[in-house]
Every structure is written in structure tokens, then in C-alpha cells.
C-alpha positions in Angstrom: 78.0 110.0 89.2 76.3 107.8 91.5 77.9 104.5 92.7 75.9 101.3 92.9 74.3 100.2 96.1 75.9 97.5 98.1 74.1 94.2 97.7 76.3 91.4 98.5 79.3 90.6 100.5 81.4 87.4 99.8 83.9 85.6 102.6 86.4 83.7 102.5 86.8 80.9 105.2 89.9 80.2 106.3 91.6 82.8 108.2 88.8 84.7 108.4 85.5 83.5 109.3 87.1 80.7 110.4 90.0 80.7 112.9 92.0 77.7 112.7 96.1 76.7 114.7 98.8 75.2 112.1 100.6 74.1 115.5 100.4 70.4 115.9 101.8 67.8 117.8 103.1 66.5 115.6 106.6 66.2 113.8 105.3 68.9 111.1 106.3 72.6 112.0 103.5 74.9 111.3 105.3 77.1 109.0 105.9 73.2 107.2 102.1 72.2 107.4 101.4 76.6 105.8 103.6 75.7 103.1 102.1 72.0 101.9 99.0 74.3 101.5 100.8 76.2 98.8 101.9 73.5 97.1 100.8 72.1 94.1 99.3 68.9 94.7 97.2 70.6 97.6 96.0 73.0 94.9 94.8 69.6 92.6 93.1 68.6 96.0 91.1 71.8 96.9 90.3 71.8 92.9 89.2 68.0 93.3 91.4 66.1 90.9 93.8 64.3 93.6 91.7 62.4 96.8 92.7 63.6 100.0 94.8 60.4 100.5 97.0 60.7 97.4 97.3 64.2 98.1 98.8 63.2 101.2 101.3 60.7 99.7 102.0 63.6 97.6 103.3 66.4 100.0 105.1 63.7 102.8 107.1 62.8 99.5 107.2 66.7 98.4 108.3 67.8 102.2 110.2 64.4 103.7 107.8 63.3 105.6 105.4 60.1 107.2 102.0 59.8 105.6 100.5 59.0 108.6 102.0 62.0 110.3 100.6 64.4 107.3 97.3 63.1 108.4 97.3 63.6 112.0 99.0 66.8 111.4 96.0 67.9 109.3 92.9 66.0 111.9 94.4 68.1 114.8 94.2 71.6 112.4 90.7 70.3 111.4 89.5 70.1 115.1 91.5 73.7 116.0 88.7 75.3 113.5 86.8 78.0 115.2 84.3 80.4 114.2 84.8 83.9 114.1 82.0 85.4 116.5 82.3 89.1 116.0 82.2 88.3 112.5 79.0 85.7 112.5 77.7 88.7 114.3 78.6 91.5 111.7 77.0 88.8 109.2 73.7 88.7 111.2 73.8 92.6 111.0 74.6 92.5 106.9 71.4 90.8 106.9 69.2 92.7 108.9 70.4 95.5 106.4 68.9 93.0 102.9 72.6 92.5 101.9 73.6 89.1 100.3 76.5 86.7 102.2 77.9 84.3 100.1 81.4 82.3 101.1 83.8 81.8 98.7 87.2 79.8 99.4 89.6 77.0 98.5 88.6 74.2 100.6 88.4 70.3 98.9 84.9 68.6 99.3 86.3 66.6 102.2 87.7 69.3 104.0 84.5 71.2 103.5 82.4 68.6 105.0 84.0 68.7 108.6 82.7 72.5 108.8 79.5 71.5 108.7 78.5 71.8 112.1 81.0 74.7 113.2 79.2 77.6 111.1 75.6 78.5 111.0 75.6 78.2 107.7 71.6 79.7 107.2 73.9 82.8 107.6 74.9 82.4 103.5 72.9 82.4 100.4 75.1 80.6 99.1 78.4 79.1 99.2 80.7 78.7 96.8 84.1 75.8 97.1 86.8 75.0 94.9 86.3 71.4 95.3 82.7 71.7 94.1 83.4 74.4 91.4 87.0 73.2 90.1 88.3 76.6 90.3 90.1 78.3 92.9 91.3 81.8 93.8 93.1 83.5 92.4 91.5 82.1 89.4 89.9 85.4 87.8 87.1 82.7 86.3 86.1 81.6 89.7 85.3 84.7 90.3 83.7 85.1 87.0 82.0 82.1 87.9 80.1 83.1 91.4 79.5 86.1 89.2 77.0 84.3 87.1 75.6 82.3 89.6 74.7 85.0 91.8 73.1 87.4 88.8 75.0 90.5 90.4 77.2 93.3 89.0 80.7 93.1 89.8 80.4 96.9 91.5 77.5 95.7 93.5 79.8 93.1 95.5 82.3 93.5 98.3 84.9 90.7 98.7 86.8 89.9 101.9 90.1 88.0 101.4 93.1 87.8 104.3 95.7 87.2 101.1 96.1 90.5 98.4 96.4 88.6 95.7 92.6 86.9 96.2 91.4 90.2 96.8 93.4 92.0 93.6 91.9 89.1 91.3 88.8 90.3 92.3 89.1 93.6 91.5 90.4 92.7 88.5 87.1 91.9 87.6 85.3 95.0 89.0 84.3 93.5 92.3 85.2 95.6 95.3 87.9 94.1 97.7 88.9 93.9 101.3 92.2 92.9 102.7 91.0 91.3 106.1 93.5 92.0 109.1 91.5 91.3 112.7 93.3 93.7 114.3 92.9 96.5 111.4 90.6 98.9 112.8 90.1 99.9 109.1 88.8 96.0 108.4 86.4 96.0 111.1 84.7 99.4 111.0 84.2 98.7 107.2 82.4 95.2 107.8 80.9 96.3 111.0 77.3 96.8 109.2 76.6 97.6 105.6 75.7 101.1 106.8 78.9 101.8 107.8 80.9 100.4 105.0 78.1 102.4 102.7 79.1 105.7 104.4 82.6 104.6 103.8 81.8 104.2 100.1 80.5 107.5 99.9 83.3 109.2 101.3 85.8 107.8 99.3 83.9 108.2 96.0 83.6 111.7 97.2 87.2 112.5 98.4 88.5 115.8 97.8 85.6 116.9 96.8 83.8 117.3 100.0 82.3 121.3 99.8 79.8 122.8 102.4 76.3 124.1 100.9 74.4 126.9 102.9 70.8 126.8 103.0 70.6 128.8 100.0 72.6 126.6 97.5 76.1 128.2 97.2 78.7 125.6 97.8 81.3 126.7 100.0 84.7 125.2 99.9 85.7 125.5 103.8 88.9 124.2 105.9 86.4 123.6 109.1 84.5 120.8 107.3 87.2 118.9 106.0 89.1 119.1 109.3 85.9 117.5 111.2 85.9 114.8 108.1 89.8 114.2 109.3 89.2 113.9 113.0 86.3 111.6 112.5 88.1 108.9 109.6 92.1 109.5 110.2 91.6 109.5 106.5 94.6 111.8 104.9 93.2 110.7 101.4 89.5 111.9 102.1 90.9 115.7 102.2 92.8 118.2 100.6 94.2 119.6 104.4 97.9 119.3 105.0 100.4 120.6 107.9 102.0 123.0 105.5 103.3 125.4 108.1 100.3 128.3 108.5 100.7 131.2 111.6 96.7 131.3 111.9 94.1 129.1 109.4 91.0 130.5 107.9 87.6 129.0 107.7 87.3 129.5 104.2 89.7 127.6 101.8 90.1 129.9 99.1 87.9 132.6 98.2 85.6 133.7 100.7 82.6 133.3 98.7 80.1 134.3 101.4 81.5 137.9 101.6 81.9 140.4 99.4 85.2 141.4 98.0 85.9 137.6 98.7 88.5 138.8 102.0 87.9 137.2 105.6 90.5 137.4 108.7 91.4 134.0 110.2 89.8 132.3 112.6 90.7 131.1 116.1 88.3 128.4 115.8 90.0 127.1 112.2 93.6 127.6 113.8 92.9 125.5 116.9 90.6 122.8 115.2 93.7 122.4 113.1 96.2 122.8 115.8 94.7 119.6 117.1 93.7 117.3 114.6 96.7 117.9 112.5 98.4 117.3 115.7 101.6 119.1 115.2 105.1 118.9 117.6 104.9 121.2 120.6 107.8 123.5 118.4 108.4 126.9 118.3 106.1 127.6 116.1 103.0 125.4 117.4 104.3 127.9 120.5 103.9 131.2 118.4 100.3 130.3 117.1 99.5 129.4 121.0 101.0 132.3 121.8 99.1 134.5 119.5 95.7 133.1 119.9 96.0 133.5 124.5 96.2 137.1 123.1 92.9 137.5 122.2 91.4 136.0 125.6 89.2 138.4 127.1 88.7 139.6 130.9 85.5 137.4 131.2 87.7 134.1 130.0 85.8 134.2 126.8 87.9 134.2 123.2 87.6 136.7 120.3 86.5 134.6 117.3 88.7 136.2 114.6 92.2 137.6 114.8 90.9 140.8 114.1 90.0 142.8 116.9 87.8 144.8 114.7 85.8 142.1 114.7 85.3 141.6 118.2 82.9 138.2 118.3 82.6 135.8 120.7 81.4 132.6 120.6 80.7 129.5 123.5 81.9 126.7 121.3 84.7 128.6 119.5 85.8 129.0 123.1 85.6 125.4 123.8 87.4 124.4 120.8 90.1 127.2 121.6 90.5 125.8 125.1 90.4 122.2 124.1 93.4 123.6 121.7 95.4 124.8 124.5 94.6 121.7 126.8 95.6 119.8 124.3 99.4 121.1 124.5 99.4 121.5 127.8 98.8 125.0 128.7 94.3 124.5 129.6 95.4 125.7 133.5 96.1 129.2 131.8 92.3 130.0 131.3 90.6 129.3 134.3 88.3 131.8 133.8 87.6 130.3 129.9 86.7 127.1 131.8 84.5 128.2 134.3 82.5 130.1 131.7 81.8 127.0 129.9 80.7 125.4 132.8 78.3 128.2 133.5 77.1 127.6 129.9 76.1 124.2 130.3 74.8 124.4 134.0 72.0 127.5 132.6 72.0 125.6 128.9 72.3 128.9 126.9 73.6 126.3 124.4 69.9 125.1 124.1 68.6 127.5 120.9 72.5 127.0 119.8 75.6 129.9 119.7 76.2 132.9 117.2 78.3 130.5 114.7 76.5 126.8 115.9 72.6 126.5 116.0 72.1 122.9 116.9 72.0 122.0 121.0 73.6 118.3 120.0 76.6 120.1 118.3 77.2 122.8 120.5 77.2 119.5 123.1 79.5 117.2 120.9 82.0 120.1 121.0 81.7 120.2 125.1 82.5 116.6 125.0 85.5 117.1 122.5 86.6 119.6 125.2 86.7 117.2 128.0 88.1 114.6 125.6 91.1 116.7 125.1 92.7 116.1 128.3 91.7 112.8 129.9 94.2 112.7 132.5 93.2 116.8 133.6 91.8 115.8 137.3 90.3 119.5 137.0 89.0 119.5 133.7 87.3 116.3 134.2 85.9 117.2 137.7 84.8 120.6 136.5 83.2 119.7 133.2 81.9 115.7 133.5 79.2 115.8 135.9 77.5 118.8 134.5 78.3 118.0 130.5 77.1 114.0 131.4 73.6 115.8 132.5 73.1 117.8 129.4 73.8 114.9 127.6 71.5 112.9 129.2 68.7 114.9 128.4 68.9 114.9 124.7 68.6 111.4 124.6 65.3 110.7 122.5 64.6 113.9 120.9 64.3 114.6 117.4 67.3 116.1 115.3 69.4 115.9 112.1 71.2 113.6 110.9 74.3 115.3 112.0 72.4 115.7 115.7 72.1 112.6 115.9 75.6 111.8 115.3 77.0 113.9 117.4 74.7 112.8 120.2 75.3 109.1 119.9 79.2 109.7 119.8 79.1 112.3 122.9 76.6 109.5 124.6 79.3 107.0 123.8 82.4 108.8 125.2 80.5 109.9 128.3 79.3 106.2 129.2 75.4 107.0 128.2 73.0 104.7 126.7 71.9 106.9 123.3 68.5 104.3 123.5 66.8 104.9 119.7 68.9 107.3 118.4 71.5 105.1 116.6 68.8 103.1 114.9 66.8 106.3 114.1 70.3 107.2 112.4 70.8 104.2 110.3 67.1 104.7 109.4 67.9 108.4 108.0 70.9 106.9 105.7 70.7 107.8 101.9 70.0 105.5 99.0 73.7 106.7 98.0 75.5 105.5 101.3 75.2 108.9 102.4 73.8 111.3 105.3 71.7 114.7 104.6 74.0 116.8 106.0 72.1 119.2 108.7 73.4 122.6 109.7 76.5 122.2 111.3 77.2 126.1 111.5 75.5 129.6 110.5 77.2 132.8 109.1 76.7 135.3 111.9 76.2 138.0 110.1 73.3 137.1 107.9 71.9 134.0 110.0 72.7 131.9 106.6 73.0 128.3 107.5 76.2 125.4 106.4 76.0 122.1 106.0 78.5 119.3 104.9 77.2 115.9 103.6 81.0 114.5 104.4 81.0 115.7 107.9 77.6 113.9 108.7 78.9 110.7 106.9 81.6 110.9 108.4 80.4 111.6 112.0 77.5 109.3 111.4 80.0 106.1 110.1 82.2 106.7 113.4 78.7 106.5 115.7 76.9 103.9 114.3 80.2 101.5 114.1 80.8 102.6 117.9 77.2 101.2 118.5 78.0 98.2 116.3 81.0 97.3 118.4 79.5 98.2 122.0 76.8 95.8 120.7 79.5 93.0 119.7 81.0 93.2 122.9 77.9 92.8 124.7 77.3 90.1 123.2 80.1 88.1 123.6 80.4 89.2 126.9 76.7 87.3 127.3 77.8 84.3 125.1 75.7 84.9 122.4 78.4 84.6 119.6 
């Protein structure tokens, strides 16, 4: 079942689009002046039944205190109101995307009226204020209320609220809710365009339930996929992967439904995509599977694919992600021989048509770059690897692909310092009505050629690149002054 499209997202001022100081000079503490706006006869005011000056009277009686002070107190946390600029700016992105930005929040008509020239406030559709409406949150019929006026479905709307109980009244009526936190990443990759928080939408409304598909229509449940999905989103929930203590991992999870008699060996590609995104302790038996996996290194530096040496395939990226594995514990200096042959495979680009198990050039790359990502501080690694992997990189820039190429080439474009050009808006461009990506062949089945794909793991890939862009973008500008 399909989820309604995101048309509209509603913000609250204070504390989030605005940023305002409680700290005063004044005799009132700012944990005093917080509380007087949880009191009841500040309620009345925001709701308009007490004037601002009565209201006043009110809470110096309520909290001990000089009128006058109450006032100046308040003036000087009036004039500390700033504007949220990477926020205006996610706005001005919500509407390039056709989305709907209203404001919602408890402010009294007075208070309201001093924000006037701190907000572009052609941003909004419209805004909706206690003081105008007589309502405030977490009145569930204020909400019921902007619901009318604005002639939208409760699923259709996003709400963004720094206090849970705003945001759980809102849900309560079957709006979708936000818990604002600035320095949650979580908060600012979902608001950072609609695309991304639509391709967050789709992943959670398809968690756990996150199959490949070959080329031919059979769905094939697979480890590898949901793996990817948990290195791009750090999202436990999204998956059905856990550390539960395995020697070696298979790339099927279950029945191996692409071969007969439903029986495949593990995989060294599975075991160390696993080894690091699951990022188990360096314990003995993290050791063992290490251990058992430098066995199957060959004299050339290349790995075996399966632990089976009956099956004796090889594969370039498998042997990146095997030596990214081992750099990632520690132990890359043991395969010198591993590294240079990667090296070798980028400086000819045999990568170019793809590998045995990976047919696309912009994957094979984004798996070179998760290579070099795996050790940062590796003087050799980087030295050996960067100059020749920021080249091939380079060069795709601009050329058609996937969906999932795409991805992959924006993110290795980001991590290597490269501007990706078009390619991130030619992304957005390919996004599904649903909030997802077509999912492009991530990898083939050697044997037969048969080609897998993974909606999730494009999302997912596709959600991390294009909120990458949206915050290189942010930081431009502010770095400019633009916001």
C-alpha cells in the first residue's frame, strides 16, 4: 500500500526557525523567564484573552517579581530573535520541490508583530498563531483547525515541533511529526529537501521488507542489500541484520533461491561487508573470521570469492571490500600484493564494463572509494590509492547511469573532494512518485549473467548523496552570506 505524497510542512517558530537567548540583564534568571512561559496566564496571553500588560502584572505576582523588570526582561529576548539560516534555506529548497510551508506556533498577536521584519515571511503560505486562532498546541483542535484551513489530509503533512508533546498531538490526529534537535543529524537530513525526507518515508514504510529483484522478477531476500541499506542510514530498524555471532555470512538470507537445491557456500564479500558495518570488537572471534578469510588470499594478492575452494572465483571489488575489511581492523599492511592489484585495476580501468559479480563502472568505483575510506589515517593506503581512484572518479562526472550510479558517484565525488556538477540534480530528477528510487543493478549472478537490484539500497544511497549535496550547498552559502 502506497503512502501519500508529501505536500506540506508546518514549523514552529520559536526554537526552531527562530533562535532566540532567555539570558537577560536583568534580575530574571533564564530558567525563571522559560518557566513564566509555561505558566498559565502566559497561556491566556498567547491565546489572546489577557493583554500583554496584565499578563505581565500576572507572572511578577506569580514569580516575585518587578513589572517593569518582566518587561525589560522580555524586550531584551525579543531583540535576541534570530532566524534560523540553514533552515530558511531548507525552506527555499521545500519550495523549489512544490511542497507547502506553513508556521504554526504559540506566539500572542503582540509578540507576533515584532517578527515581522526578522523572517522572510513570502517563505509561508500561510501562518497560523495562537493569538489570531485562540488555540494553542497542544490543543489537538488547533491542529484540527490548520487542518481545515489548509484543505490537506493529515498523512499528507509533516510537522516540526522542538517539544514531544506538540509533535505527539499532532500525530494524534494523523499528521506526521518531527522532534527538532539542531544538532540531530537525524532532524536535519530529514528536513534537508523534501527529496530526502521522501526517500526517508519510503524506507521506513518499507522496513524489513527490503528484498532484491533480478532482472527476471524473482525477489531475492539477500544479507548484501540490507547491509548496504545499514551502512548508508545507521538505521537498525530499517533491517532484519543483527550481530548474532556468525563464523562466515552468506549472501543469501535464507533459501538460496537463485540455485537449485536452494544450498550456497558463504561469501567473503557478505562476511567482510558485515565485519565492517556491524562493526564488531577486535575479539577472538572477529580474529578467527579474519583469520579464516587471509586464507583464501591467492599468490597474485587477489581473494577467492566463496569459502569454498571448489569454487575458485575471483573478483576486483570483492577484493576491495575484503581488504577494506582487514584495513578496517588493522591488519590492510598484510596484503600488499591485494593492494597493488587494485591499484593496477583502476590505473588500466578493467573496472570500466564492471567485474564478474558488479556490472556498473560507478559501483565498482563507490566500492574503491569505500576502500580508501576504511583507513583514513593509512599514509600508504591513501598515497597508493587517492591520486589514481580521484582520476577515475573524475571522469565519470557527467555521464549517464542509474539511479543507483548516480548515487554512488555523487557520494564517491563527495568523499574524494570532486564537484559531481549535474549529477545530483539529475538524481533528484529520477526520484519516484512514491519517495522512491528505481533501483539499478547493483550486482549480477556469475554464473548465469542474471542481474539484482534493490529499491532500498538506491533510496538509501540516493537519500545519503543528495542530503550531502544539500548540506555542501548550505555551507556554501552561509559561508557567502546568503542566509
Amino acid at each position: 500500500m502506497s503512502s501519500p505524497l508529501l505536500k506540506a510542512v508546518i514549523f514552529d517558530l520559536g526554537d526552531v526557525l527562530f533562535n532566540w537567548s532567555a539570558d537577560t540583564k536583568t534580575a530574571i534568571s533564564a530558567p525563571t523567564l522559560r518557566k513564566i512561559l509555561q505558566s498559565p496566564a502566559w497561556f491566556e496571553y498567547e491565546c489572546g484573552r489577557l493583554g500583554r500588560k496584565n499578563c505581565y502584572r500576572e507572572v511578577g505576582r506569580q514569580f516575585g517579581v518587578v513589572v517593569d523588570e518582566v518587561a525589560e526582561a522580555f524586550l531584551q529576548a525579543r531583540a535576541s530573535l534570530k532566524a534560523n539560516g540553514a533552515l530558511v534555506s531548507l525552506i527555499r529548497g521545500l519550495k523549489k520541490d512544490a511542497v507547502k510551508v506553513y508556521a504554526m506556533s504559540n506566539v500572542a498577536k503582540e509578540d507576533f508583530a515584532v517578527l515581522a521584519d526578522k523572517m522572510d515571511w513570502a517563505l509561508f503560505d500561510r501562518v497560523f498563531t495562537s493569538g489570531a486562532v485562540g488555540m494553542r498546541k497542544p490543543d489537538k483542535d488547533f491542529f484540527r483547525h490548520v487542518l481545515r484551513e489548509t484543505c490537506l489530509a493529515a498523512e499528507e503533512i509533516v510537522f516540526v515541533d522542538d517539544k514531544r508533546v506538540n509533535v505527539e498531538a499532532a500525530e494524534s490526529v494523523g499528521i506526521r511529526g518531527i522532534v527538532f534537535d539542531e544538532s540531530s543529524v537525524a532532524s536535519q537530513h530529514a528536513l534537508s529537501s523534501s527529496a530526502v525526507f521522501r526517500g526517508h518515508e519510503y524506507l521506513h514504510r518499507n522496513a524489513k521488507n527490503l528484498d532484491s529483484i533480478t532482472d527476471t522478477g524473482v525477489r531475492v531476500p539477500d544479507n548484501f542489500a540490507q547491509l548496504l541499506i545499514l551502512d548508508a542510514t545507521r538505521e537498525h530498524t530499517l533491517v532484519n541484520v543483527t550481530l548474532d555471532f556468525k563464523e562466515t555470512w552468506n549472501f543469501f538470507a535464507g533459501q538460496a533461491v537463485l540455485v537449485p537445491g536452494g544450498k550456497f557456500p558463504d561469501d567473503l564479500d557478505t562476511t567482510s561487508m558485515a565485519l565492517t558495518v556491524l562493526r564488531p570488537t577486535a575479539s577472538a572471534s572477529t580474529r578467527s573470521m579474519l583469520d579464516k578469510m587471509a586464507e583464501c588470499v591467492r599468490p597474485d594478492g587477489t581473494f577467492l570469492t566463496y569459502f569454498d575452494r571448489e569454487r575458485p572465483r575471483t573478483d576486483d571489488v570483492v577484493c576491495a571490500n575484503v581488504l577494506a575489511c582487514f584495513y578496517h581492523y588493522g591488519r590492510g599492511y598484510q596484503f600488499p600484493r591485494t593492494l597493488q592489484h587494485i591499484h593496477d585495476v583502476l590505473l588500466h580501468r578493467t573496472y570500466i564494463d564492471g567485474t564478474r559479480y558488479y556490472p556498473s563502472a560507478d559501483c565498482c568505483l563507490g566500492f574503491f572509494v569505500r576502500l580508501l575510506q576504511s583507513a583514513p589515517d593509512d599514509g600508504h593506503l591513501q598515497a597508493r590509492l587517492g591520486p589514481v581512484l580521484r582520476s577515475r572518479v573524475a571522469e565519470r562526472v557527467g555521464e549517464s547511469g542509474s539511479p543507483l550510479d548516480l548515487a554512488m558517484r555523487v557520494l564517491a565525488c563527495d568523499a574524494l573532494g570532486i564537484e559531481h556538477g549535474d549529477d545530483c540534480r539529475t538524481l533528484r530528477r529520477l526520484q519516484c512518485q512514491d519517495g522512491g528510487w528505481e533501483p539499478g543493478w547493483m550486482y549480477r549472478y556469475g554464473s548465469t549473467g542474471i542481474k539484482i537490484g534493490n529499491r532500498s539500497v538506491t533510496t538509501a544511497l540516493a537519500v545519503k548523496a543528495v542530503a550531502v549535496s544539500d548540506n555542501k550547498g548550505r555551507q556554501e552559502m552561509v559561508r557567502d552570506g546568503h542566509v
